[in-house]
C-alpha positions in Angstrom: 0.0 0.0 0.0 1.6 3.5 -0.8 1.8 5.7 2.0 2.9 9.5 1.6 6.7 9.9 3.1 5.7 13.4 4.4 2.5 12.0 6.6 4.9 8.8 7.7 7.8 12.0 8.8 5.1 13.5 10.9 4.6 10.0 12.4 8.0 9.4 13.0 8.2 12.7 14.6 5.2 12.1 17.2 6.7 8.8 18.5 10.0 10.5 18.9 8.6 13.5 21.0 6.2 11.0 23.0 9.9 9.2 24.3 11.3 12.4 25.0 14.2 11.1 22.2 16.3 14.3 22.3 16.3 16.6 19.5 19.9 17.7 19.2 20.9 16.9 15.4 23.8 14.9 14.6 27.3 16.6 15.0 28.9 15.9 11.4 31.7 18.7 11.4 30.5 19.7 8.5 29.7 23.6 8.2 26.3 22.0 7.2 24.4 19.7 9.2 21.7 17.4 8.8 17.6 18.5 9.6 16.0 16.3 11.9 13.3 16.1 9.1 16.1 15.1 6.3 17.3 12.3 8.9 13.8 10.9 9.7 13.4 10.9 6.1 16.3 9.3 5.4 15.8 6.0 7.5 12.2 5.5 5.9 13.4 3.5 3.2 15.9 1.3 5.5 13.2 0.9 8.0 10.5 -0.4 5.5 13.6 -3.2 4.1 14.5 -4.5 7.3 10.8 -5.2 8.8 9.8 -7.1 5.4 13.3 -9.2 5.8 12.2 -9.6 9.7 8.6 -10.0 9.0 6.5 -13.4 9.0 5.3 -14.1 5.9 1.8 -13.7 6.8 2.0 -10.5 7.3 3.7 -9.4 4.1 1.2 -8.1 1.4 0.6 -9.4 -2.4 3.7 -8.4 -3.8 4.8 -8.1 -7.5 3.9 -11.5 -9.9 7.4 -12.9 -10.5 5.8 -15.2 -12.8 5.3 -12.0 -15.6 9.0 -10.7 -14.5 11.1 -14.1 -14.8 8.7 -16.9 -15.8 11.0 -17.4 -19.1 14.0 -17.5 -17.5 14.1 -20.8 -16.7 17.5 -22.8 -16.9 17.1 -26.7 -16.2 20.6 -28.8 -15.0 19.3 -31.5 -16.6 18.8 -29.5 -20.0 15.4 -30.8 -20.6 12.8 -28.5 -19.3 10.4 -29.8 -16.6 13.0 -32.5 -15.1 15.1 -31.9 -11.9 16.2 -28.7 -10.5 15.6 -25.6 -12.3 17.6 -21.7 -11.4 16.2 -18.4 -12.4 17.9 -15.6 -12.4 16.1 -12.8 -10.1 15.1 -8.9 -11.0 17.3 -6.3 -9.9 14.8 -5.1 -7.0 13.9 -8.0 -5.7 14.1 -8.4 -1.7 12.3 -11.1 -0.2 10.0 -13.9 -1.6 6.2 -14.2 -0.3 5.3 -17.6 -2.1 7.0 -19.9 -5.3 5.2 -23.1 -6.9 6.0 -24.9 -10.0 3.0 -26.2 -11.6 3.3 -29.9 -10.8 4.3 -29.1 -6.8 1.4 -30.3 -4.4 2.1 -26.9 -2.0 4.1 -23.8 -2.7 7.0 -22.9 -1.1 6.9 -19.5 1.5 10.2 -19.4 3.4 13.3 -20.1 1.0 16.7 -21.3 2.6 20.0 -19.9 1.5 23.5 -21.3 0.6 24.3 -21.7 4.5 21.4 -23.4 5.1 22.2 -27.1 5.7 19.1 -28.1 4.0 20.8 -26.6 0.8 24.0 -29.4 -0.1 21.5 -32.1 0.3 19.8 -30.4 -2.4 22.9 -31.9 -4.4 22.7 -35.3 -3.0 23.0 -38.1 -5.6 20.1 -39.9 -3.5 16.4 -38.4 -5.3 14.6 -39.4 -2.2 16.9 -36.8 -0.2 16.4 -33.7 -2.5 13.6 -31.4 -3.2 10.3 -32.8 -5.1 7.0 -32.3 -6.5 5.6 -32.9 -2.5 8.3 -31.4 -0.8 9.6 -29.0 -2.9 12.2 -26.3 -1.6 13.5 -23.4 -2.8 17.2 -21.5 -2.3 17.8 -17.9 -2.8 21.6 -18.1 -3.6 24.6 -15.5 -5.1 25.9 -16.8 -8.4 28.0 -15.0 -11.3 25.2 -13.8 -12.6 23.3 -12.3 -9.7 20.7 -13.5 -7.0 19.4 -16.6 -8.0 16.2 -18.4 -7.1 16.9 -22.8 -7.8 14.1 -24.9 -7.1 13.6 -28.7 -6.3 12.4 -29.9 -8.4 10.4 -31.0 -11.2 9.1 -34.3 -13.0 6.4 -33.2 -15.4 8.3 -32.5 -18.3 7.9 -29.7 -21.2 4.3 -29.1 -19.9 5.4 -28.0 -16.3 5.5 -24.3 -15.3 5.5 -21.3 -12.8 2.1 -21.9 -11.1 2.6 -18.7 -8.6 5.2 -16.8 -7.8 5.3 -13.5 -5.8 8.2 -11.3 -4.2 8.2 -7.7 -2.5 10.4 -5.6 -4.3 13.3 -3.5 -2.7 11.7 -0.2 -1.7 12.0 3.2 -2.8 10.1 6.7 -2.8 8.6 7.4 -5.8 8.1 10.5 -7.9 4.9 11.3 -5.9 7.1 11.0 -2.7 5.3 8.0 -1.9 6.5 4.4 -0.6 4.9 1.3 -0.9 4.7 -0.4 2.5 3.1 -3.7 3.4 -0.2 -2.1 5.0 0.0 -5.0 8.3 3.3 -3.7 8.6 3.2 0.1 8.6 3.2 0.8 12.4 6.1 -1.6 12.9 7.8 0.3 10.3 7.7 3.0 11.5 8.4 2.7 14.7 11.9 1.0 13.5 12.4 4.2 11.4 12.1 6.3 14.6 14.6 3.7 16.3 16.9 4.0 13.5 16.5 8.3 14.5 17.4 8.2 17.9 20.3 5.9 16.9 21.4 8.7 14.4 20.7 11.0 17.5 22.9 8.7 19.9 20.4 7.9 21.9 20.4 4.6 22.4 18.5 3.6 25.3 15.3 5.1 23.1 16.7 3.0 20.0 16.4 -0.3 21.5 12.7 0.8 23.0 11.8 1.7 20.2 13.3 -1.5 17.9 11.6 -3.7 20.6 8.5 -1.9 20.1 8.7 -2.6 16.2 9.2 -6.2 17.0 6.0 -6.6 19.2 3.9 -5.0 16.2 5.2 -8.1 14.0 4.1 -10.8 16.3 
């Protein structure tokens, strides 16, 4: 949901005032210093990426259709489509993914592991029964050479099979309206870790982790 940046600044600024987080701007040494406005500003667009990376999934919103964005871009190991594990290469703004499912999966996936996850080298395991399948599928968001990588486990349907949902929130940004897009159950959390992220900026840190723990309680 887009919210406007100036009405989430005069948020920010209420929850700051109400813990007495003190108003003294940040000593740069610069002959110019930073607005308290231009730093609550600032940390809207880091506050809103690290509640969706902290956030359970069932509180993240819709998201963007990957399926229109990189539903050609399938690669197969095996080199025949619809067998074994596939790889797509993600968009540029992609951040976090909210569901994936091939079409011949029984469930879709929600939480994807990573290459540290232990989970992920049995995914190469020479044993079929140990690896990702149509009824327990995973999926592994993972740096390659060519960028952030979505591989999924796997597929047995042959040239038929393909992307039966996929949906991600994208990384976010203010747009030219001087809106952002924020998931709406996750607004208040947001910005109440944007007025954290202030009073860190301020060096007041006893307000910070108040205010961070606060943020945390909203995403329960």
């Amino acid at each position: 949901m887009l919210y406007a940046v100036t009405a989430l600044m005069e948020e920010i600024r209420v929850i700051l005032d109400q813990n007495k987080v003190s108003t003294q701007l940040l000593d740069t040494g610069d002959i110019d210093t930073l607005t308290l406005d231009e730093i609550i500003k600032s940390k809207i667009v880091d506050a809103t990426r690290i509640v969706v990376l902290k956030a359970p999934n069932h509180l993240l919103d819709g998201g963007i259709d990957g399926g229109l964005h990189f539903g050609d871009s399938i690669s197969w190991d095996s080199g025949q489509k619809g067998y074994g594990k596939g790889s797509i290469t993600l968009p540029r703004n992609f951040l976090r993914l909210i569901c994936f499912q091939m079409s011949d999966w029984s469930r879709a996936v929600t939480e994807a592991i990573n290459e540290n996850h232990p989970k992920y080298y049995l995914q190469a395991s020479r044993y079929s029964g140990i690896r990702g399948c149509p009824e327990k599928p995973v999926v592994a968001i993972v740096h390659t050479a060519v960028g952030l990588t979505l591989e999924f486990y796997s597929c047995i349907s042959g040239a038929d099979v393909k992307i039966k949902k996929a949906r991600y929130i994208a990384l976010p940004a203010i747009d030219n309206n001087g809106d952002i897009d924020i998931c709406e159950k996750l607004k208040s959390a947001t910005v109440y870790y944007a007025a954290s992220l202030v009073a860190t900026t301020l060096k007041d840190s006893q307000q910070a982790e108040h205010l961070k723990g606060v943020s945390a309680s909203l995403m329960q």
